[in-house]
NUPASE-883982 format. One record per residue (C-alpha): residue number from 1; residue in one letter; x, y, z. Coordinates in steps of 0.05 Angstrom, whole numbers, padded with zeros to 5 digits. Layout:
// residues N
+-----+---+--------+--------+--------+
|   k | r |   east |  north |     up |
+-----+---+--------+--------+--------+
| NUM | A |      X |      Y |      Z |
...
+-----+---+--------+--------+--------+
***
This chain:
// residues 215
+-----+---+--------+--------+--------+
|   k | r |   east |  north |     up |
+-----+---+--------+--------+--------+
|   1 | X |  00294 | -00168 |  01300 |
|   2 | X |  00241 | -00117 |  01330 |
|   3 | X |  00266 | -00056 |  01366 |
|   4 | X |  00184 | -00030 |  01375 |
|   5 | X |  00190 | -00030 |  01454 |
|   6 | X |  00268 |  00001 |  01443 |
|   7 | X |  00227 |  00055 |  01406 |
|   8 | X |  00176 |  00057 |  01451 |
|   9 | X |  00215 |  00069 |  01514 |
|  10 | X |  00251 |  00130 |  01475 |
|  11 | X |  00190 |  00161 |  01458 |
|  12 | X |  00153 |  00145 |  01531 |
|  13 | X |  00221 |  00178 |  01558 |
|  14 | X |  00232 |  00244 |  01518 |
|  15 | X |  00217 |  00297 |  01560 |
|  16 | X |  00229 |  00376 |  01553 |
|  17 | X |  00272 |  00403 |  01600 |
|  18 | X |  00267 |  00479 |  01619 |
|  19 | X |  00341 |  00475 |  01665 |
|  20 | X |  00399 |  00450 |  01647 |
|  21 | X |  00460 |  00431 |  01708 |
|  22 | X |  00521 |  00489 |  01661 |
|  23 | X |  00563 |  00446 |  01694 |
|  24 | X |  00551 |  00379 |  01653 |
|  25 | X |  00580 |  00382 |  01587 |
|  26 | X |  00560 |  00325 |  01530 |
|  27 | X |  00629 |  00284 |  01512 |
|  28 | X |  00652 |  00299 |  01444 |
|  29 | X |  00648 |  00223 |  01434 |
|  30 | X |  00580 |  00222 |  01440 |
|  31 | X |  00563 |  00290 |  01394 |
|  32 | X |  00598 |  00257 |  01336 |
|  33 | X |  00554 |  00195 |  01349 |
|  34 | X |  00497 |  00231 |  01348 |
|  35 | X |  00515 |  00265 |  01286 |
|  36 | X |  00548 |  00201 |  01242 |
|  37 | X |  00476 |  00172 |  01265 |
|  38 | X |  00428 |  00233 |  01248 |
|  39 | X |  00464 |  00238 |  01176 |
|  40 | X |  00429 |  00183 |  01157 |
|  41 | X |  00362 |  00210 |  01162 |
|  42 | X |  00321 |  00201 |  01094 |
|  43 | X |  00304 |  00258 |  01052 |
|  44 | X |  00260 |  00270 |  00987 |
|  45 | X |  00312 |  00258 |  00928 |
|  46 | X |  00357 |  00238 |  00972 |
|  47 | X |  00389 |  00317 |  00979 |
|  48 | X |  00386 |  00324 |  01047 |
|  49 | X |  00377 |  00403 |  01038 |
|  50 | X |  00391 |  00416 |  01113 |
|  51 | X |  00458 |  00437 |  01156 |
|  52 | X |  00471 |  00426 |  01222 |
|  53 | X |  00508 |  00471 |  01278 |
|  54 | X |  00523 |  00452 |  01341 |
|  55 | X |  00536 |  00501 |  01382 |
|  56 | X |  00585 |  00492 |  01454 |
|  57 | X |  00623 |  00570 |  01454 |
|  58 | X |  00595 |  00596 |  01515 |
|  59 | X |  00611 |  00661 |  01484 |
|  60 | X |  00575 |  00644 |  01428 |
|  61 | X |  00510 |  00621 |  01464 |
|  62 | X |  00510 |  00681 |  01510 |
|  63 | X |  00499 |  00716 |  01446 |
|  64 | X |  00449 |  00686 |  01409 |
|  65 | X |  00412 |  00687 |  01474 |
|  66 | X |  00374 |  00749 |  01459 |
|  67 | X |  00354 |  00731 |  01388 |
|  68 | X |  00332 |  00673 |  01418 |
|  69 | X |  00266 |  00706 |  01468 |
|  70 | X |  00314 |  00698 |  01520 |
|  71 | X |  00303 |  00631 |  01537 |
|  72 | X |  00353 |  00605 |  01585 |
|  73 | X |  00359 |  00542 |  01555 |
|  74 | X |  00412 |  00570 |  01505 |
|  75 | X |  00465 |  00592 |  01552 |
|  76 | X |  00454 |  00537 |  01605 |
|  77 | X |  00453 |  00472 |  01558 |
|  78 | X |  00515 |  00441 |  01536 |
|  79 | X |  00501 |  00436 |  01466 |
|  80 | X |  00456 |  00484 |  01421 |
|  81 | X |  00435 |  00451 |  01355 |
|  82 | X |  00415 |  00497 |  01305 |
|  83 | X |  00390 |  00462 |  01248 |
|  84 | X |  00382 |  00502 |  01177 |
|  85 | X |  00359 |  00483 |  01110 |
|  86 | X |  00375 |  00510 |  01041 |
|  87 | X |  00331 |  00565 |  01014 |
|  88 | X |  00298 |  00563 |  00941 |
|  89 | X |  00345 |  00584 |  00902 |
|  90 | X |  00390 |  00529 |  00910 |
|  91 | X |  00347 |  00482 |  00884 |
|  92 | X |  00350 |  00498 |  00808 |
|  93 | X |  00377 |  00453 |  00755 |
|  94 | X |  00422 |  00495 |  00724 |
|  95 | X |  00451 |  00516 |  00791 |
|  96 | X |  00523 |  00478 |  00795 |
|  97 | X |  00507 |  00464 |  00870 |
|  98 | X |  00449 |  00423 |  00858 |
|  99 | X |  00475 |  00390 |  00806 |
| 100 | X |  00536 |  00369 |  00838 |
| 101 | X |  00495 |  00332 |  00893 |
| 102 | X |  00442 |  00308 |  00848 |
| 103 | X |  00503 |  00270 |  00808 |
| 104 | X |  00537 |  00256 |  00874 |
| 105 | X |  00484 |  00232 |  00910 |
| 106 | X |  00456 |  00187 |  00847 |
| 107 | X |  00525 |  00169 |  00823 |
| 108 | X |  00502 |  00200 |  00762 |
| 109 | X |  00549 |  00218 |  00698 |
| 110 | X |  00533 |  00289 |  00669 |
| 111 | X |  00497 |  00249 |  00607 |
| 112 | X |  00463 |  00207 |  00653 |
| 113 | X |  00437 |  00276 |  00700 |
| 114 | X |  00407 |  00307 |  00640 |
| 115 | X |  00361 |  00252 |  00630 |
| 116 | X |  00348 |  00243 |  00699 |
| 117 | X |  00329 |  00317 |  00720 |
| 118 | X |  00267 |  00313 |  00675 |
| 119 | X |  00241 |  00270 |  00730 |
| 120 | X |  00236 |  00334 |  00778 |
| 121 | X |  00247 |  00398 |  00744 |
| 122 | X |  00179 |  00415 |  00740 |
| 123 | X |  00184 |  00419 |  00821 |
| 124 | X |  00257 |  00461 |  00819 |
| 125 | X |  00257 |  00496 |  00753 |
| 126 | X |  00189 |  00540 |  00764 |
| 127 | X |  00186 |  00605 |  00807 |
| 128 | X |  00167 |  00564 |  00863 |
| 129 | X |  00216 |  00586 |  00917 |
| 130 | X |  00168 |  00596 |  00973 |
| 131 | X |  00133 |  00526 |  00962 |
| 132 | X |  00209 |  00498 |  00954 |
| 133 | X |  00233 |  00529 |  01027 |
| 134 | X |  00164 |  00502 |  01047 |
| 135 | X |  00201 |  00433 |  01029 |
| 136 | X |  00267 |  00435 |  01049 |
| 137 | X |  00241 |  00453 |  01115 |
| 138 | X |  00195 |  00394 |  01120 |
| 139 | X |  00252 |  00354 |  01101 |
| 140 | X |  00288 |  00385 |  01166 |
| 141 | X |  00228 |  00360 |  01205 |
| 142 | X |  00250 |  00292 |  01191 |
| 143 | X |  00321 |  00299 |  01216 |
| 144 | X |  00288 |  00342 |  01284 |
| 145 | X |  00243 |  00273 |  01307 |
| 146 | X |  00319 |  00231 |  01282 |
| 147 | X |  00364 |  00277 |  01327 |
| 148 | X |  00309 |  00276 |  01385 |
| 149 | X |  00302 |  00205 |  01395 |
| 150 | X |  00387 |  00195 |  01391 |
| 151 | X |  00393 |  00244 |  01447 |
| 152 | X |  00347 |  00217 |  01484 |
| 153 | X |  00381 |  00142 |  01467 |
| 154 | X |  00445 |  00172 |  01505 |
| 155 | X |  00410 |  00200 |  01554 |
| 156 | X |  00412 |  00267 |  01536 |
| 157 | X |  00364 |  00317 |  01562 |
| 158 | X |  00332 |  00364 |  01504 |
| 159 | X |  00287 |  00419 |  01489 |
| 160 | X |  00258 |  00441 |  01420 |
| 161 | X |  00259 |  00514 |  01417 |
| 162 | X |  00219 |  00554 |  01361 |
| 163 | X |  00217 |  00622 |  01387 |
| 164 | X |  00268 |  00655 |  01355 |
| 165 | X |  00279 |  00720 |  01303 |
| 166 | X |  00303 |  00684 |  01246 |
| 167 | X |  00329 |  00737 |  01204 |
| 168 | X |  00370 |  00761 |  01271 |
| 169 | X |  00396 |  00705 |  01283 |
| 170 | X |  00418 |  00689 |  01208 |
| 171 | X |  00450 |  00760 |  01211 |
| 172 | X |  00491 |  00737 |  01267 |
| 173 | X |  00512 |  00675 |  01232 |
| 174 | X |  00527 |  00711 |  01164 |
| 175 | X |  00562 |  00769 |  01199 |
| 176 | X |  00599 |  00723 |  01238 |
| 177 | X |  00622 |  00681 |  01173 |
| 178 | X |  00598 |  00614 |  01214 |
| 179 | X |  00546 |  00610 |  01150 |
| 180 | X |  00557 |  00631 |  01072 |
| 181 | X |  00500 |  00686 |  01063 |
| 182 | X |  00438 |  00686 |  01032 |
| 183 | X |  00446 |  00603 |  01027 |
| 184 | X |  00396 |  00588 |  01082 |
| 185 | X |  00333 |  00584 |  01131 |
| 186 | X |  00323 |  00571 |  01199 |
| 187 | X |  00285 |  00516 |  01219 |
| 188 | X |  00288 |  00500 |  01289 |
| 189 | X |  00325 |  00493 |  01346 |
| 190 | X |  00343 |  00442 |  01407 |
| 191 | X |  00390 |  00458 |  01459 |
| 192 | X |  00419 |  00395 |  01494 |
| 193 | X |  00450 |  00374 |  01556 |
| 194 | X |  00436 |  00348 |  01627 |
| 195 | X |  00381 |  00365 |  01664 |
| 196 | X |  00358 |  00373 |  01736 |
| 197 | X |  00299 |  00329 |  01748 |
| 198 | X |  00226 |  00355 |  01734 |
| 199 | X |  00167 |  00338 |  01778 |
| 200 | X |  00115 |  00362 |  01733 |
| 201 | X |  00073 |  00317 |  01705 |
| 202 | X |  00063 |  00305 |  01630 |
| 203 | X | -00007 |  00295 |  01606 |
| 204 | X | -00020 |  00284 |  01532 |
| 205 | X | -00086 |  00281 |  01488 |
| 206 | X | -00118 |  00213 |  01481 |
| 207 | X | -00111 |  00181 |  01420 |
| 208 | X | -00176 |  00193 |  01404 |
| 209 | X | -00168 |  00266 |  01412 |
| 210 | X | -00115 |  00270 |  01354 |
| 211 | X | -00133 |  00227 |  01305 |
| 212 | X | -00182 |  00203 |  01256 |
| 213 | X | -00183 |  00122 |  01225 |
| 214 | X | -00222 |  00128 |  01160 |
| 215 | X | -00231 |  00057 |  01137 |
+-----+---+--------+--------+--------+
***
């Protein structure tokens, strides 16, 4: 079966949307669909270094607001999705988290995950924390385009937003025990929920304007 023009239609249908009706509020039926859905994105080792908050609490919102360059977006949507990744230092052999979801995710016994890290300690036993955040937040990436196209599926209005102080708004999350501390990065944000409709027009670059075949 091909679901290409399925695919198609949801990306030809995506659009940004700058105001949200406060009034509209996503079902709670169709957040956990979204999220039993977006779960299974792929990730590199299959670790799926990433954590996802969605965020409803008016309260809440209203707060983050500020941290967030006061884009209205955040208190007007219905749903804020704040999606983190792990930071470097999770990501070390020895470190009982990692190893825990390596053998989890593998179905690995403790013998068996001694032989099998040798396949990628190089990449998590080095000082490499920088180029390993670098990672987990590419991984994150992956799950963005995922949770994108499902909202969009349930027709969902949504808005990427990457302005935001990061190490603000991971004070606020800390400080506010929603997060452990010192566990996490901030990769992006969307906001969610139902839009009034836009007139503007959307124009995009040509194919040949963004790409390159080298045969």
């Amino acid at each position: 079966m091909s679901y290409v023009k399925e695919l198609e239609s949801l990306i030809l249908n995506r659009k940004s949307i700058r105001n949200y009706d406060p009034s509209k509020v996503i079902s709670d039926s169709k957040i956990n669909d979204i999220l039993n859905y977006v779960r299974h994105t792929p990730s590199s080792y299959g670790l799926e270094p990433w954590k996802i908050l969605v965020i409803s609490n008016s309260k809440i919102k209203a707060q983050l607001q500020p941290i967030i360059n006061n884009q209205q977006q955040v208190s007007t949507c219905s749903h804020l999705f704040i999606l983190l990744s792990y930071s470097g230092e999770n990501f070390n052999t020895s470190n009982q988290w990692f190893v825990d979801t390596v053998m989890k995710r593998r179905n690995l016994t403790k013998p068996q995950y001694e032989i099998y890290k040798s396949t990628f300690n190089n990449f998590f036993d080095h000082d490499k924390k920088t180029q390993i955040n670098h990672w987990a937040q590419c991984q994150t990436f992956i799950l963005l385009q995922n949770l994108l196209l499902l909202l969009t599926a349930h027709e969902i209005d949504n808005v990427v937003l990457g302005g935001f102080n990061e190490q603000q708004l991971l004070t606020y999350l800390e400080s506010n025990k929603i997060i452990e501390p010192n566990k996490y990065h901030v990769t992006i944000l969307v906001s969610a929920g139902y839009g009034y409709p836009s007139k503007t027009k959307i124009i995009k670059n040509e194919v040949s304007e963004i790409s390159t075949l080298i045969k």
